[in-house]
C-alpha positions as CSV (number, residue, x, y, z in Angstrom):
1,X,-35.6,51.0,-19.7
2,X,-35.4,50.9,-16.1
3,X,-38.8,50.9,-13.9
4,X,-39.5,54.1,-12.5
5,X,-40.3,54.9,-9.1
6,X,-42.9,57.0,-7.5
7,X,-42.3,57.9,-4.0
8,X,-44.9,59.3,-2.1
9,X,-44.3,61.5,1.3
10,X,-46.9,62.9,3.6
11,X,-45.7,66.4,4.4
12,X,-47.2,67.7,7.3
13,X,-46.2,69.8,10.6
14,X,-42.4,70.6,10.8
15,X,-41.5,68.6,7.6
16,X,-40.2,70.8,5.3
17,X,-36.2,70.2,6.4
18,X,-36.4,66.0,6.6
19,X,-38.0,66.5,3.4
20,X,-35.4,67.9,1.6
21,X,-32.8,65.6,4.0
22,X,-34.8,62.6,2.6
23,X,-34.4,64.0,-0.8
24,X,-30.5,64.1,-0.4
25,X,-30.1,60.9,1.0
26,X,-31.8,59.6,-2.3
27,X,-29.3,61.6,-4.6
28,X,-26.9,60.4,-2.5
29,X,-27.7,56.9,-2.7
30,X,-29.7,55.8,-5.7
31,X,-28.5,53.9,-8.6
32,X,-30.1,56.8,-11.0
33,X,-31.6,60.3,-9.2
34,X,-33.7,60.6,-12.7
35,X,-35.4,57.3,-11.8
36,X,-37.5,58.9,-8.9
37,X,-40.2,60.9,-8.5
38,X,-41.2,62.5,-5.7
39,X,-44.7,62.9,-5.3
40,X,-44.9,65.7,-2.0
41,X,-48.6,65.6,-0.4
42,X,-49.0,69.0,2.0
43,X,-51.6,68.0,4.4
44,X,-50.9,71.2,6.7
45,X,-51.1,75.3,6.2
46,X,-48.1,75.5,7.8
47,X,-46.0,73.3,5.3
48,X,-43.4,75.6,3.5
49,X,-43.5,74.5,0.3
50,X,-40.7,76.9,-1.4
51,X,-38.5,75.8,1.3
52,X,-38.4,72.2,0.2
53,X,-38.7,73.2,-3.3
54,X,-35.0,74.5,-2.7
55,X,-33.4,71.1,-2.4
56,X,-31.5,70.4,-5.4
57,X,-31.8,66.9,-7.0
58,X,-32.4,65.9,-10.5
59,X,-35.3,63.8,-9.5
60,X,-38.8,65.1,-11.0
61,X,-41.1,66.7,-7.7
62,X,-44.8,67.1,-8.1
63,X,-47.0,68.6,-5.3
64,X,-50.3,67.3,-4.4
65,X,-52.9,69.6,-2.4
66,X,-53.6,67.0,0.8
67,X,-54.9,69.8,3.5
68,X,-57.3,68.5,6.2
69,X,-58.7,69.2,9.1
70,X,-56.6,67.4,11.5
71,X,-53.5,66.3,9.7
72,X,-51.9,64.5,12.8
73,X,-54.3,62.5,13.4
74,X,-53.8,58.6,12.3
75,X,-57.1,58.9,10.2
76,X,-56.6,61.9,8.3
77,X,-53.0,60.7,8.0
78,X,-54.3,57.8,6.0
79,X,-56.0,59.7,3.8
80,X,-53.5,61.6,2.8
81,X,-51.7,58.2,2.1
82,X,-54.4,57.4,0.0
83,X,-54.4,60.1,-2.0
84,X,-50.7,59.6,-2.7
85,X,-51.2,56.2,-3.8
86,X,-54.2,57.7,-5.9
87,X,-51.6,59.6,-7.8
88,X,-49.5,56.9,-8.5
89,X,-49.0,55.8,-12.4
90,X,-45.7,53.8,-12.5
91,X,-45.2,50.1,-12.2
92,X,-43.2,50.9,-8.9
93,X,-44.5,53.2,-5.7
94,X,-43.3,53.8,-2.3
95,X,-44.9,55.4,0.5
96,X,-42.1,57.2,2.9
97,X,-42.3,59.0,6.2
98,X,-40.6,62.3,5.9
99,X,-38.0,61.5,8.7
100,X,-36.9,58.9,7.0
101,X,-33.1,58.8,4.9
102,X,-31.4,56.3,3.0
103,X,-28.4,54.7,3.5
104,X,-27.2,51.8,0.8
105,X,-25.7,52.2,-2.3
106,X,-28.4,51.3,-5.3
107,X,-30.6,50.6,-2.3
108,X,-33.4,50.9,-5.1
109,X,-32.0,48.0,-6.9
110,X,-31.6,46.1,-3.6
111,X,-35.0,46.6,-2.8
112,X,-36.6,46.2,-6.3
113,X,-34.4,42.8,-6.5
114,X,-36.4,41.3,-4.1
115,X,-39.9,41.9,-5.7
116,X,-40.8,38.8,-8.1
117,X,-43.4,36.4,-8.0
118,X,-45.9,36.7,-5.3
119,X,-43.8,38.9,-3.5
120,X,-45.1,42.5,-4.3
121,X,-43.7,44.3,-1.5
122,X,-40.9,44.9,0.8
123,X,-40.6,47.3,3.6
124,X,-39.9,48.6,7.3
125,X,-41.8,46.2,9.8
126,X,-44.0,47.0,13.1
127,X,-42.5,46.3,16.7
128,X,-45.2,46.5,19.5
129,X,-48.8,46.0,19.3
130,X,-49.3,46.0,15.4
131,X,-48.9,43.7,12.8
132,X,-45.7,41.9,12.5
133,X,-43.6,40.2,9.7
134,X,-44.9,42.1,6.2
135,X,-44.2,45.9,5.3
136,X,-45.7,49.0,7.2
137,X,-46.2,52.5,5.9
138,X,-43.2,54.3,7.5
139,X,-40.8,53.0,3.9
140,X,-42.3,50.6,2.0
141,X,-41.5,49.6,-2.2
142,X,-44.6,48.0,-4.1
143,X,-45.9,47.0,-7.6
144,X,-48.6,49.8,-7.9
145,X,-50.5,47.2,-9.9
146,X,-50.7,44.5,-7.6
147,X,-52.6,47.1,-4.7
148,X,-54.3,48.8,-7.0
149,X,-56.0,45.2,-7.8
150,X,-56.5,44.8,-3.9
151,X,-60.4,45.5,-3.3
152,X,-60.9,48.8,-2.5
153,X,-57.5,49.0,-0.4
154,X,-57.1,52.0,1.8
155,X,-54.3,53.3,4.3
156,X,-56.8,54.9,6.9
157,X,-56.8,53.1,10.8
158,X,-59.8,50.6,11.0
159,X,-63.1,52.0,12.5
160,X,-62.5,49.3,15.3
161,X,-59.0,49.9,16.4
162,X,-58.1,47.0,18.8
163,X,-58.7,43.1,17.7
164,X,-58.2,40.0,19.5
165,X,-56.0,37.6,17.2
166,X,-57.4,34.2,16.5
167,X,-56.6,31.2,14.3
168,X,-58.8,32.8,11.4
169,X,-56.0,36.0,11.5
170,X,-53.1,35.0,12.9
171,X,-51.6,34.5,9.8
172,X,-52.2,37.2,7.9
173,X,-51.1,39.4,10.7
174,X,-48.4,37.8,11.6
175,X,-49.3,36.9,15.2
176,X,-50.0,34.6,17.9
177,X,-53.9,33.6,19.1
178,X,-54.6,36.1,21.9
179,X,-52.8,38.7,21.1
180,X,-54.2,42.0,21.2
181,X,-53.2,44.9,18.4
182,X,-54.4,47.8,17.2
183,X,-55.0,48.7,13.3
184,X,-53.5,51.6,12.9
185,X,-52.7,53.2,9.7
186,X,-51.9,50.3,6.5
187,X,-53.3,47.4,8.4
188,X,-55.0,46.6,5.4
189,X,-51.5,46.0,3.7
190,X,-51.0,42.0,4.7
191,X,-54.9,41.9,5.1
192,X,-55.8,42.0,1.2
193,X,-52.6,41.5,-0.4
194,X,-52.7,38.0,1.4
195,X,-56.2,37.2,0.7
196,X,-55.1,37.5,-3.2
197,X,-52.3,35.4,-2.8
198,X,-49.6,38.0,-2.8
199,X,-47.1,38.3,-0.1
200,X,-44.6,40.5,1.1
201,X,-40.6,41.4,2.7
202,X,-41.0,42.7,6.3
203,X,-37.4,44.2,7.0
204,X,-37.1,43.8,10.4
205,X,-36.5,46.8,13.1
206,X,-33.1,46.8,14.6
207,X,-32.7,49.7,17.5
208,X,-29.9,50.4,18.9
209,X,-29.8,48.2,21.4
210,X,-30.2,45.2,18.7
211,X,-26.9,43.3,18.2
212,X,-27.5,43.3,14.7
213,X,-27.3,46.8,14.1
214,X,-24.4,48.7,12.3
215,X,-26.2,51.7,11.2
216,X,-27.1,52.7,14.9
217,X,-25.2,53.3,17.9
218,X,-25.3,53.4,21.7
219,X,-28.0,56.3,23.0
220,X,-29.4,56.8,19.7
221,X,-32.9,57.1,18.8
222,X,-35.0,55.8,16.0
223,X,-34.2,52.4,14.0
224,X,-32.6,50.8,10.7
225,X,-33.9,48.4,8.4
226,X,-31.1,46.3,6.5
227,X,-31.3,43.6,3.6
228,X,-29.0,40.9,3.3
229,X,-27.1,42.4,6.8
230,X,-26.9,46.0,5.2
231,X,-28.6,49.0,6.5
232,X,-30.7,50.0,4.0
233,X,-32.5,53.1,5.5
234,X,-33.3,54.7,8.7
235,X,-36.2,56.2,10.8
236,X,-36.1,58.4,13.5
237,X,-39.3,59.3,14.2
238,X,-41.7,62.1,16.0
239,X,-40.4,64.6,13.2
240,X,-43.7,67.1,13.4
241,X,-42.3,68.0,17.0
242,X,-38.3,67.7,16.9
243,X,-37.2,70.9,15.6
244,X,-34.3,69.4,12.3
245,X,-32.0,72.3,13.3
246,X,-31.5,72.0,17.1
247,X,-33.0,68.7,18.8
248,X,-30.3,66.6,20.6
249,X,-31.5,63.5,19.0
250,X,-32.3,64.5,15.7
251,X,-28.7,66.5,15.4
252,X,-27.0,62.6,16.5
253,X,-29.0,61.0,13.7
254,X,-28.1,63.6,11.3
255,X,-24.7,63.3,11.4
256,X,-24.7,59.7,11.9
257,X,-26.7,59.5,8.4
258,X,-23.7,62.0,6.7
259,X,-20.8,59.6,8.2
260,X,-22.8,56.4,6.1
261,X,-23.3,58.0,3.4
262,X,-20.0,59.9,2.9
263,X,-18.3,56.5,4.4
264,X,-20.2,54.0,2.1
265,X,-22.2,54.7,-0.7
């Protein structure tokens, strides 16, 4: 029987429609709809929930009551990661932004391919001043197990945001002595997966200004992740403020994302 997967989205402020666009890209795209199930956490009032109840997929849904006091904030935005992890029972789990889509083929297969060993999870890396090379919280695809054995392990920002790298970290976050970052939501991810001798697949982030990428194109905002050369999904970003139906750059990577899919999976 194949492994399920559980894939967990924060649904907060102006998420309803990349919800349900996230939820198509998966029909669209994954080796079997029936082997994902969406588990939807509403951290806000305003979050429609019969509107993205509408989309129409054979996946299973499940809601999960996440509201908060401050929903956009990067603490309370870990904690409704948390309790989406919380809910998670399967061998496999994902956490996914809700302005996220898919692009390959069986990109489930792709990703679950490359999980074996010490390597319990792959997913979209950090540019900037975070952590760099291993998996971030905007799409990532784990072995619920393997974090759930991690001490404790939580998505919320540190209480001390900003940290000097030294030789005792540099590893483990994946930078240079004297670098400055700031642990913002997941930084716990290569912290105490490494320390119990797991590892991870950062995927890294090609813009469009990246001669690598094929997904994106000239002007266009947001970024691609690809496997083996292949754009495996996409992320646009700042979705709680860019209306889905009529923002200039959120219209571009709509269509972009429905001339991938219809063109190639």
């Amino acid at each position: 029987m194949e492994s399920k997967i559980q894939i967990g989205i924060p649904c907060g402020i102006n998420s309803e429609h990349y919800v349900k666009h996230l939820i198509w890209s998966s029909n669209m795209t994954v080796s079997d709809q029936k082997r994902v199930e969406f588990i939807l956490a509403i951290n806000d009032k305003s979050v429609d929930t019969d509107e993205i109840l509408t989309v129409d997929t054979d996946s299973e849904i499940k809601i999960i009551d996440a509201i908060n006091d401050n929903p956009i904030s990067s603490h309370d935005h870990g904690l409704c990661l948390d309790l989406l992890f919380s809910n998670m029972t399967e061998d496999f789990g994902m956490i996914v932004d809700a302005d996220v889509a898919f692009l390959a083929k069986s990109w489930d297969e792709k990703m679950l391919s490359l999980i074996h060993d010490d390597i319990v999870i792959i997913g979209s890396e950090y540019s900037g001043s975070k952590y760099l090379k291993f998996p971030n919280a905007i799409c990532c695809l784990f072995r619920v197990k393997a974090l759930q054995m991690c001490s404790s392990i939580s998505f919320t920002p540190a209480k001390t945001r900003q940290i000097t790298i030294d030789s005792t970290n540099a590893r483990v976050f994946g930078r240079d002595p004297g670098d400055i970052i700031d642990l913002d939501v997941g930084w716990q991810l290569p912290f105490k997966i490494k320390i119990r001798g797991g590892d991870g697949i950062a995927l890294p982030l090609i813009n469009s200004n990246d001669e690598r990428s094929k997904f994106m194109t000239a002007g266009m905002r947001g970024e691609e992740h690809q496997i083996n050369g292949e754009p495996v999904f996409t992320h646009v970003g700042r979705s709680s403020y860019r209306n889905f139906h009529t923002d200039p750059i959120i219209l571009r990577w709509r269509q972009r994302v429905d001339e991938w899919i219809t063109k190639n999976a």
